[in-house]
C-alpha positions as CSV (number, residue, x, y, z in Angstrom):
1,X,0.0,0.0,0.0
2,X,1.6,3.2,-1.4
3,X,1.0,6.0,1.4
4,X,1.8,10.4,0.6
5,X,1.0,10.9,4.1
6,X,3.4,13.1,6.0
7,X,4.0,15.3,9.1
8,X,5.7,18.7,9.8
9,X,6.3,19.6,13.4
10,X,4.3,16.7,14.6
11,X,0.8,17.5,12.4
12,X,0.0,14.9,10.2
13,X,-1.3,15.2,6.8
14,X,-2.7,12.9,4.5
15,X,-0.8,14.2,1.6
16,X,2.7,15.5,1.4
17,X,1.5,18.0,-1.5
18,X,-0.5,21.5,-1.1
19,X,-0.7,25.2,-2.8
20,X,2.3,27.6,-2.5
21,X,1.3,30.9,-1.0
22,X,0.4,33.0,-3.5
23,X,-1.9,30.7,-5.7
24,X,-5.5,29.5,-5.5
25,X,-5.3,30.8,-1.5
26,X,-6.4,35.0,-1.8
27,X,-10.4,34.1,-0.9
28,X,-12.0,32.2,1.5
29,X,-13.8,30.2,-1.7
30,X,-10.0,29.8,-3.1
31,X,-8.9,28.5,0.0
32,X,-12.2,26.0,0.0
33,X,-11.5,24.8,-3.4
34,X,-7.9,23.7,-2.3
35,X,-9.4,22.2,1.1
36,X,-11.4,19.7,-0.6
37,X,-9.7,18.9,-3.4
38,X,-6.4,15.9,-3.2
39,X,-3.9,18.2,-1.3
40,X,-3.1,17.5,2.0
41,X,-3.8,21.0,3.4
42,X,-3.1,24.3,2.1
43,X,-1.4,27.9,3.1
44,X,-3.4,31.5,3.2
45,X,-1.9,34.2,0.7
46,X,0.8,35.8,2.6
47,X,-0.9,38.0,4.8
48,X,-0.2,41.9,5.7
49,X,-1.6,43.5,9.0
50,X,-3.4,45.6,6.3
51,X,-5.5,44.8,3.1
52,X,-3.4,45.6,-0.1
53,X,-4.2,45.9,-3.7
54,X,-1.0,45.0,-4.4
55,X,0.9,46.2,-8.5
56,X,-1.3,47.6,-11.2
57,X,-2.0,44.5,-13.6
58,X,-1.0,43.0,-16.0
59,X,1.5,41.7,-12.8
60,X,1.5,38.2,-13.6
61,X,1.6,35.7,-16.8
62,X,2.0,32.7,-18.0
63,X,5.4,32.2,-20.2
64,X,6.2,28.6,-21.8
65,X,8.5,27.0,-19.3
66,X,6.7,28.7,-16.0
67,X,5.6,32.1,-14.5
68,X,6.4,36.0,-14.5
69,X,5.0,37.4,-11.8
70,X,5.1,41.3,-9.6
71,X,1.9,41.2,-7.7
72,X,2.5,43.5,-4.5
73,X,1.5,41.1,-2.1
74,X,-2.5,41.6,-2.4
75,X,-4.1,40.2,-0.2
76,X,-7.0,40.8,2.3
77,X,-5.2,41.6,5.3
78,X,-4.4,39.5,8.5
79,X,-8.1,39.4,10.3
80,X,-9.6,38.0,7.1
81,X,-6.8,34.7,6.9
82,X,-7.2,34.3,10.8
83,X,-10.9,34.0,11.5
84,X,-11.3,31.8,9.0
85,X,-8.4,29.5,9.9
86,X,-10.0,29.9,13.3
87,X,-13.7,29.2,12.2
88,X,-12.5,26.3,10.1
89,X,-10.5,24.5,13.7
90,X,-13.6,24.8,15.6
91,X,-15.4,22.7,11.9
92,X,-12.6,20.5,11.6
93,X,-10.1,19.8,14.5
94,X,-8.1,17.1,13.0
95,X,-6.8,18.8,10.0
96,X,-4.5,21.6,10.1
97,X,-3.4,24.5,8.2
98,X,-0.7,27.0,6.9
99,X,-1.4,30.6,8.1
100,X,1.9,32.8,5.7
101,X,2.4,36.0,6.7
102,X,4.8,39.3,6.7
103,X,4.9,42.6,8.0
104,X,5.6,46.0,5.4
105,X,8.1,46.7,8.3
106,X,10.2,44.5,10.9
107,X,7.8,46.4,13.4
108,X,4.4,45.4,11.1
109,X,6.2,41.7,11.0
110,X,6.4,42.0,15.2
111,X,2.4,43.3,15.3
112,X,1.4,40.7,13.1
113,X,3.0,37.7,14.5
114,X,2.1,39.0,18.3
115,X,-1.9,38.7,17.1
116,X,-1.3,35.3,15.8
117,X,0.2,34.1,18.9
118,X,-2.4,35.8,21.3
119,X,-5.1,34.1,19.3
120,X,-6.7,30.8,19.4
121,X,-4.9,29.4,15.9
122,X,-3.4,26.0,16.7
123,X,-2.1,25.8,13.2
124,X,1.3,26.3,11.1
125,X,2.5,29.7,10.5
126,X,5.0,30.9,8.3
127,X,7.1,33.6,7.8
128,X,7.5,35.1,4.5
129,X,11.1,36.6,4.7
130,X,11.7,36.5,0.8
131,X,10.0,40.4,0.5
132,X,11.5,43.0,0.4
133,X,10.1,45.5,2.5
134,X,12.6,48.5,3.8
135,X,13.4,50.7,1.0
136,X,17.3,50.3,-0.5
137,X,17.6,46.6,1.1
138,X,17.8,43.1,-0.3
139,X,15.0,40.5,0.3
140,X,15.2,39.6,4.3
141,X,16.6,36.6,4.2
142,X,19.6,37.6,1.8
143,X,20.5,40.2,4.7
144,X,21.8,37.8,7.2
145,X,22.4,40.1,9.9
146,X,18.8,41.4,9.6
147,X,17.5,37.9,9.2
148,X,19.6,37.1,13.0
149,X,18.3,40.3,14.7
150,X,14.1,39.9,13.5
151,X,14.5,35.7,14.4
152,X,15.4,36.4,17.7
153,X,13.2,39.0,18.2
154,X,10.5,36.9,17.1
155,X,11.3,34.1,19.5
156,X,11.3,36.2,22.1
157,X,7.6,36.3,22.5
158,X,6.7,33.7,19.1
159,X,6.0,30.1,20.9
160,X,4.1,28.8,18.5
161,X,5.1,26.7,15.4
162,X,6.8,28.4,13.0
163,X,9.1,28.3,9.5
164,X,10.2,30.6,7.3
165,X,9.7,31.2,3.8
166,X,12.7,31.6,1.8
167,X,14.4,33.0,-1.8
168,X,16.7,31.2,-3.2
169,X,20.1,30.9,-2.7
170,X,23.4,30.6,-5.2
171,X,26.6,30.1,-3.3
172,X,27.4,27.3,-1.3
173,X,29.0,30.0,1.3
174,X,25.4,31.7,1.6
175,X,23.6,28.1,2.2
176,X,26.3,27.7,5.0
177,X,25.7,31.0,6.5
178,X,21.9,30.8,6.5
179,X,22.1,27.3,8.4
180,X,24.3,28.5,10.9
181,X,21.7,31.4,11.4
182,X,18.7,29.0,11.2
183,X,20.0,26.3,13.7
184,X,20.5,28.9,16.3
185,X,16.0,28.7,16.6
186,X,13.1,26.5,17.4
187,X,12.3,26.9,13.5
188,X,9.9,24.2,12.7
189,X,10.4,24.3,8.6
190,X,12.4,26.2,6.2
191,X,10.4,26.5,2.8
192,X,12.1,26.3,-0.3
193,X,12.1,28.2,-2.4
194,X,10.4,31.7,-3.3
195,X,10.1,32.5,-7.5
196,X,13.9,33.3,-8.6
197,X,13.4,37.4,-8.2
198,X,13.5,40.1,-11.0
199,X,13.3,37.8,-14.2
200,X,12.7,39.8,-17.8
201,X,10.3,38.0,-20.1
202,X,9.9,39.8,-23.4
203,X,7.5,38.7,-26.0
204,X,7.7,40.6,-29.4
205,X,9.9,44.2,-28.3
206,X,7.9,44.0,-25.1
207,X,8.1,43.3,-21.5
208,X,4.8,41.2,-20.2
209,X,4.0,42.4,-17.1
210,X,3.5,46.3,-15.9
211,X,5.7,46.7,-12.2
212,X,8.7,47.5,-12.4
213,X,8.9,48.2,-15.9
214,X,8.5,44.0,-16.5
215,X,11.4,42.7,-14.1
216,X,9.7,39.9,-12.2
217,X,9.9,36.6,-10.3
218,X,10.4,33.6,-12.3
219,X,8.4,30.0,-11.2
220,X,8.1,27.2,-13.2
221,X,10.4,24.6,-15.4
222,X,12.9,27.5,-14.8
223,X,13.9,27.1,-11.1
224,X,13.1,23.6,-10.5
225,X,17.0,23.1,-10.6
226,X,17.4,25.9,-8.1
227,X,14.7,24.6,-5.9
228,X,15.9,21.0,-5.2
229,X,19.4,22.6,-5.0
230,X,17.9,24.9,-1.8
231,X,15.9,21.9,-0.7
232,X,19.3,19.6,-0.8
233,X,21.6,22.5,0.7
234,X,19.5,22.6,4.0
235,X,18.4,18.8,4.3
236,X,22.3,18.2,4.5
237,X,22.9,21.7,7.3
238,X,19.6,22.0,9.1
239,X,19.2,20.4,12.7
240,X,17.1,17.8,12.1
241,X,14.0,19.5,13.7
242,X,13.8,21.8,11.6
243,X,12.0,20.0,8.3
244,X,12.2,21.1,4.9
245,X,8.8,22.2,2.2
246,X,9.9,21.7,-1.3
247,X,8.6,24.3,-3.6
248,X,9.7,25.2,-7.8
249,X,8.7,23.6,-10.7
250,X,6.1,20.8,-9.6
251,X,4.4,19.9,-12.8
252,X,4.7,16.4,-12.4
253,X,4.7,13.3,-10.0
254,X,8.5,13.1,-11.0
255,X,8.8,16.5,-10.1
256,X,7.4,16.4,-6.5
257,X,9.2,12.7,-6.0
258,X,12.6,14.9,-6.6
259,X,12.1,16.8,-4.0
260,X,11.7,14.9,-1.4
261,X,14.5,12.3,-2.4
262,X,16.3,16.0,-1.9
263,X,14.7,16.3,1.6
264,X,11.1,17.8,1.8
265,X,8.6,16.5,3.9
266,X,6.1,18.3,2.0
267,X,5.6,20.0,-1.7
268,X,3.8,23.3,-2.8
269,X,2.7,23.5,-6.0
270,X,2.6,26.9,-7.6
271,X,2.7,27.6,-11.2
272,X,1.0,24.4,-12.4
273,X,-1.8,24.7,-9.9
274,X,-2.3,28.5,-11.4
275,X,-2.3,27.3,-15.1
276,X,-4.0,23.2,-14.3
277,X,-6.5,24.3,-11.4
278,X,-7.2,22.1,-7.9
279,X,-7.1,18.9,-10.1
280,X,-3.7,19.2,-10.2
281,X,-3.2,17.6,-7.0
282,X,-4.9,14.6,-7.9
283,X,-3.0,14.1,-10.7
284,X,0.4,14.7,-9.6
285,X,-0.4,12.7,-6.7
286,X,-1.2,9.5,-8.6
287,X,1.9,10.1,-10.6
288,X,4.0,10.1,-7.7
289,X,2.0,6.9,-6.1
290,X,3.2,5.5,-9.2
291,X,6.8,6.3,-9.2
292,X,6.7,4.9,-5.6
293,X,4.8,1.8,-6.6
294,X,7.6,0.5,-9.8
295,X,10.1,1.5,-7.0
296,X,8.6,-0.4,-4.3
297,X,8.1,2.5,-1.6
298,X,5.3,2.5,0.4
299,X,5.5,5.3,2.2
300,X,8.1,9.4,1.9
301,X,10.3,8.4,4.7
302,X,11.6,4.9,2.3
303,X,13.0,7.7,-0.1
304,X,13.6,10.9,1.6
305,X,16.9,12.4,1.5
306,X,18.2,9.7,0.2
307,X,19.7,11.2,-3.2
308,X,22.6,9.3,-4.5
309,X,25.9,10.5,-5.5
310,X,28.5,9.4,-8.0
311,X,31.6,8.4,-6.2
């Protein structure tokens, strides 16, 4: 019997797969659609303490191997992804979900989180620190010393379970650096990784999307090298607590098998859930049962991690 079951900081789930923030998650009827469909739970759009209308459109589109996207972080503010994660505990109290968040300012961040843990949610949160968010500075998590100082702040007060969202990463030196940071926290996952940042797609003598004059993150085919890269680099320097979400260029069953032979214990699906729909899941799903069946897994944890080298 072929199982996808899986478990991040002791939740179980019945499947390892689920939306990536950002996709098929900004309503309350989105977030439905994904609930009852084949994925094992899903994640809110990453919430602001504020609603946001986020970049003027176009801000997203489909390309050939993937996504463009700039949206702005729209979303409908904090209070709207909280009391219906909280309505939806009291309906169903076995099944648990992703609450993603971030603040428009490390003190926004600190307000934010500080509502989450004085309410009742008994979910998942995480931490979106691939945004940039102060004027003239990188993407949190590429500023390491910024990245230090908001973690600990965070886990000063933040008892509850918690990862972080994360771009990706392209020297060996930075994955090193991040880990050392990372292990230094009760972190209960790391999610890897956020769309490859400020992409060009140009169709004819245009640019596709509006913001920032077209420059835009990439998902897709494109980063699914990148991705299982990330997901390897931290399965081989995280503290095994701290558990690993594969995300990038899931289209297929072999996709989503990849990453967790890298090390994830569970895999968003982003891109291909935007241009497929909810029946994605089932699809991919069956596609990986299969890959585990010819192999003769029966369940993740026969397979996880364990990608081979060539002496």
């Amino acid at each position: 019997m072929v199982s996808t079951k899986t478990q991040i900081a002791g939740f179980e789930f019945d499947n390892c797969l689920m939306n990536a923030a950002g996709v098929a998650c900004m309503t309350v009827a989105e977030l439905e659609g994904v609930k009852n469909s084949a994925a094992g739970t899903f994640v809110t759009k990453t919430a602001t303490l504020e609603l946001r209308q986020g970049n003027p459109e176009p801000r997203y589109q489909d390309v050939p191997l993937g996504s463009i996207n700039s949206m702005g972080l729209p979303n409908h503010g904090l209070n709207y992804y909280l009391d219906y994660l909280l309505e939806l505990q009291a309906k169903e109290p076995n099944r648990t979900f992703f609450l993603s968040l971030v603040g428009m300012s490390p003190e926004e961040t600190h307000t934010i989180l500080k509502k989450v843990q004085e309410s009742d949610f008994r979910g998942l949160t995480e931490l979106n620190l691939s945004c940039p968010n102060v004027p003239g500075k990188p993407q949190i998590a590429y500023d390491f010393e910024t990245t230090d100082r908001i973690l600990a702040e965070v886990f000063a007060y933040f008892t509850k379970p918690l990862g972080i969202k994360l771009p990706p990463y392209f020297d060996i030196v930075h994955f090193d650096q991040a880990a050392a940071i990372f292990n230094k926290y009760p972190l209960k996952f790391v999610n890897c990784v956020n769309s490859i940042g400020n992409g060009l797609y140009i169709e004819d003598e245009s640019v596709v999307i509006r913001p920032k004059n077209g420059f835009g993150g990439i998902g897709g085919e494109y980063i699914k090298p990148t991705a299982l890269a990330n997901v390897h680099a931290f399965y081989q320097r995280l503290n095994p607590q701290i558990q690993i979400i594969g995300t990038g260029g899931v289209l297929t069953g072999r996709d989503a098998f990849e990453h967790i032979l890298c090390g994830a214990s569970m895999v968003q699906v982003g891109t291909t859930l935007h241009k497929e729909g909810v029946g994605a899941f089932d699809r991919i799903t069956n596609e990986l049962k299969a890959i585990m069946a010819e192999k003769g897994y029966e369940s993740l944890e026969d397979f996880r991690g364990k990608l081979r080298y060539i002496d």
